[in-house]
N, C-alpha and C positions, 0 to 999 in steps of 0.2 A: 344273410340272404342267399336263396339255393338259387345256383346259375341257370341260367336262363339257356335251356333246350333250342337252336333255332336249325331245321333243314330249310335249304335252299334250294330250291329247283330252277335250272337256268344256264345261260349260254356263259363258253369259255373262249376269251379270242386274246390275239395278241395284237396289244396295241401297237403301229406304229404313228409315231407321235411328234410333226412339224410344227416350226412355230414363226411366225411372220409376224413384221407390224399390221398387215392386212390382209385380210381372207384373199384367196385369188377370184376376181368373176368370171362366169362364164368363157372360156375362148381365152384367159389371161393367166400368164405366168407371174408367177412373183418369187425375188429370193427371199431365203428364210434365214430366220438367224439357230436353231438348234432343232437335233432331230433325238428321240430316244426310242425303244423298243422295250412295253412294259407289257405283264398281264394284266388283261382287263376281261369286260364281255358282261355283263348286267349283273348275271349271275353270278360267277367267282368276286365281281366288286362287294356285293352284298353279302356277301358268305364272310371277305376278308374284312369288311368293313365289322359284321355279326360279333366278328371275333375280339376286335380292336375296342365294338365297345362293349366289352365285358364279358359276352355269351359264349358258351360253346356253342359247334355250327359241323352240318354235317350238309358234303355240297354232293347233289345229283345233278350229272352234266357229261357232256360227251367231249373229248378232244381228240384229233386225229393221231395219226402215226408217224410224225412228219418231226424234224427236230421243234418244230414251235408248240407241240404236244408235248415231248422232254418237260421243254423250258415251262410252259404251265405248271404244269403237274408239278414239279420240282418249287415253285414260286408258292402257289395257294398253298401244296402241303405245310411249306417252312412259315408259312402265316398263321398258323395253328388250327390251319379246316382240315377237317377230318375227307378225306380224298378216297377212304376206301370203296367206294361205289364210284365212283367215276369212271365211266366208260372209256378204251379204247377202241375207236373206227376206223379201220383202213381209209389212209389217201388224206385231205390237208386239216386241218386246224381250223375254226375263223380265226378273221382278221379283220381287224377296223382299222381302217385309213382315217386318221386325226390330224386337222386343222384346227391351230389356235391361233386367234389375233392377238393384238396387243392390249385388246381392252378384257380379252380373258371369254370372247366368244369364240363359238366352234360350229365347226360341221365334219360331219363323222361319217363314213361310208362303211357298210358291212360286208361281206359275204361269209356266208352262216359255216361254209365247210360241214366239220362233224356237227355241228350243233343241232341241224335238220337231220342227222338219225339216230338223234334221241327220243325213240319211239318207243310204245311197249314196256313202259315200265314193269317191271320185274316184280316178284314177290318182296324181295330182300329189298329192293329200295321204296317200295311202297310202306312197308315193316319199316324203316327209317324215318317216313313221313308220320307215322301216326306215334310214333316214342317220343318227335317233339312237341312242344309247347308250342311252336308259332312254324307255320310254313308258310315261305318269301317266297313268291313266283312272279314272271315277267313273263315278254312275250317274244322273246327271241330265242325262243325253242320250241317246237309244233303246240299248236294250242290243243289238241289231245291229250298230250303227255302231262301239261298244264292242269289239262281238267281231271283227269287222272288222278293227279297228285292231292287236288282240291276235294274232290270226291272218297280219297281214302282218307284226307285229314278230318274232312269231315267227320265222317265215319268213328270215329275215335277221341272229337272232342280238342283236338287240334287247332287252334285259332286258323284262317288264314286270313294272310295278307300281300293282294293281287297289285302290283304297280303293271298297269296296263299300259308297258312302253314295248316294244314301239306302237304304233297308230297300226291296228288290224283289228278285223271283226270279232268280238268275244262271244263266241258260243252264252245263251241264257243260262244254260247247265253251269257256267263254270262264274258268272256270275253270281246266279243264287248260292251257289258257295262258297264265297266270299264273304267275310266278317268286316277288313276296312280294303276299301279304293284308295290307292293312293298316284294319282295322274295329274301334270299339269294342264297349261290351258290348252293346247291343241289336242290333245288326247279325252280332253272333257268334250270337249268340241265333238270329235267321233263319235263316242259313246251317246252323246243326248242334245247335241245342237247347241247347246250352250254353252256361256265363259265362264269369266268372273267374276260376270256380276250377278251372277243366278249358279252359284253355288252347291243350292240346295236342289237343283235338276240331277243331279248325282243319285239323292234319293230314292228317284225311282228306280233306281236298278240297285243295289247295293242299302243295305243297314246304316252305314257309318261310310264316310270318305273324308280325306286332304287332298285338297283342290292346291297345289303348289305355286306360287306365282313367282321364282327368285326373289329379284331382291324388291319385291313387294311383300314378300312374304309368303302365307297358307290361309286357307281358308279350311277349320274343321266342323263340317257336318253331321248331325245324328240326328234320326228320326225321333218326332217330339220333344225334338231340343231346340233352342235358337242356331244358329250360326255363330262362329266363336272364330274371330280374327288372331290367327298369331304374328306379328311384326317379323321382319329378318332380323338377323344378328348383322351388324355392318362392320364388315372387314372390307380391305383390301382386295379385289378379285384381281388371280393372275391365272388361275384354269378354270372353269365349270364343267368341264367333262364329266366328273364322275360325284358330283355334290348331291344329284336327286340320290343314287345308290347309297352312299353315304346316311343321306335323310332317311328313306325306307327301313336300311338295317338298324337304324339307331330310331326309329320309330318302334320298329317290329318287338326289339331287345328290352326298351323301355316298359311296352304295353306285355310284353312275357313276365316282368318285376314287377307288374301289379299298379304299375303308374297310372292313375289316369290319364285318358284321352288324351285331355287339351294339354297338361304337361307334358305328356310322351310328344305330342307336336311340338311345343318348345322346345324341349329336348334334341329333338330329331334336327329341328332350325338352327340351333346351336352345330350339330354336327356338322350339317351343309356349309357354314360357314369357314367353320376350322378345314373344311377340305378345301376351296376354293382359293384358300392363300398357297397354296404349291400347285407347282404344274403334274400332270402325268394322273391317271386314273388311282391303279391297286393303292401306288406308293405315296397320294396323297390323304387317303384315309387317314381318318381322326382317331386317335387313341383315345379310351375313355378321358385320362386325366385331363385330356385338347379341349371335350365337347363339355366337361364338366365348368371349368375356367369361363369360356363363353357363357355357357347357359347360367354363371351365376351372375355374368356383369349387365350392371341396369344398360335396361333397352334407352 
């Protein structure tokens, strides 16, 4: 089988990463019990995640100039993403501020740093997007650059596949060029007013979508198809952090091999699973052999 081609368009941040028996509210302190400093950011997750299961991956992305720009660049590289288009921008990095509870929920704060000037995509990196098989884009890097990327993948016969996280307005342009959706329930919500239980409101704007529920599982959509449930994998959760990124690349990688849909969503559920038993975003990706193990054992 020929490896699966995947460019990722998308933000590079450095997680720092607390962990408490419970979230702090509003106005309230709480101690914690352990702190680490990993790579993370939608993007470089998806790219390393592309790689772990199976695909080669080639990441467009911006990091600043600042030592937390080093440490990325130095991390994604040795993960085996291909870093040579990676931008350098004067002044800081993102950074995500990560809270985990003890039941393995979080809340995550950004500031995008270089990530918002990653504008203008270039000739050379646009020529990158259309040599893959599948281009993975999110939305924590200008939605221009996004549509951009979508518009030259297009152009070239290039699947894409848009996870419209975080919650922002998606240009229609960058929609109609889109092949699958992959958002959970608040971000369905944005898009068309709908959850869970209307699924197939995805439709009107996108071909194909997975409606992601955690540990309810997916919901995968296609026009003049029925709706097609896929169950979780049930493990142990000790982070969710980085389990949709996880899902996406190992969706994206699956549906490059030629997998059908609804197994590539199996597929994909298996990987989310195998990430969510370790804490920490880059370094809790699932290695093919992880997502394969899952994905064979009865639901």
């Amino acid at each position: 089988m020929q490896q699966t081609r995947i460019a990722v368009v998308g933000s590079a941040n450095m997680d720092l990463v607390g962990t408490a028996a419970a979230l702090p509210r509003p106005g309230e302190t709480v101690l914690g019990d352990d702190f680490v400093m990993l790579p993370g950011g939608k993007g470089a997750n998806q790219a390393v995640a592309a790689v772990r299961a199976g695909a080669s991956c080639v990441f467009l992305g911006a990091i600043g100039s600042d030592a937390f720009g080093v440490t990325l660049r130095a991390r994604i590289t040795a993960a085996g993403v291909d870093t040579g288009h990676l931008r350098v921008v004067y002044g800081s990095s993102g950074v995500a501020l990560v809270m985990v509870g003890g039941a393995g929920e979080h809340a995550i704060l950004v500031t995008p740093g270089a990530n918002e000037a990653f504008t203008g995509p270039t000739e050379d990196e646009l020529a990158a997007v259309r040599e893959a098989d599948v281009l993975v884009a999110q939305l924590e890097v200008p939605v221009e650059t996004v549509t951009a990327a979508a518009l030259a993948a297009r152009s070239a016969g290039t699947r894409v596949v848009l996870n419209a996280a975080p919650v922002r307005p998606v240009p229609a342009e960058l929609l109609a060029a889109t092949d699958l959706l992959v958002v959970n329930e608040t971000e369905a919500r944005a898009l068309t007013g709908r959850g869970r239980d209307e699924p197939e409101a995805l439709l009107a704007v996108v071909p194909r979508a997975v409606l992601t529920l955690g540990g309810d599982g997916a919901w995968y959509v296609e026009r003049d198809r029925p709706a097609v449930h896929v169950p979780a994998v049930k493990v142990d959760v000790v982070d969710s952090t980085a389990a949709g990124d996880a899902f996406t690349a190992a969706l994206a990688v699956a549906w490059g091999e030629g997998r059908e849909l609804v197994e590539a969503v199996h597929w994909a559920a298996a990987a989310g699973a195998a990430c969510v038993r370790k804490l920490g975003a880059s370094v809790a990706l699932p290695r093919r052999v992880e997502i394969d193990e899952l994905f064979s054992r009865p639901v």
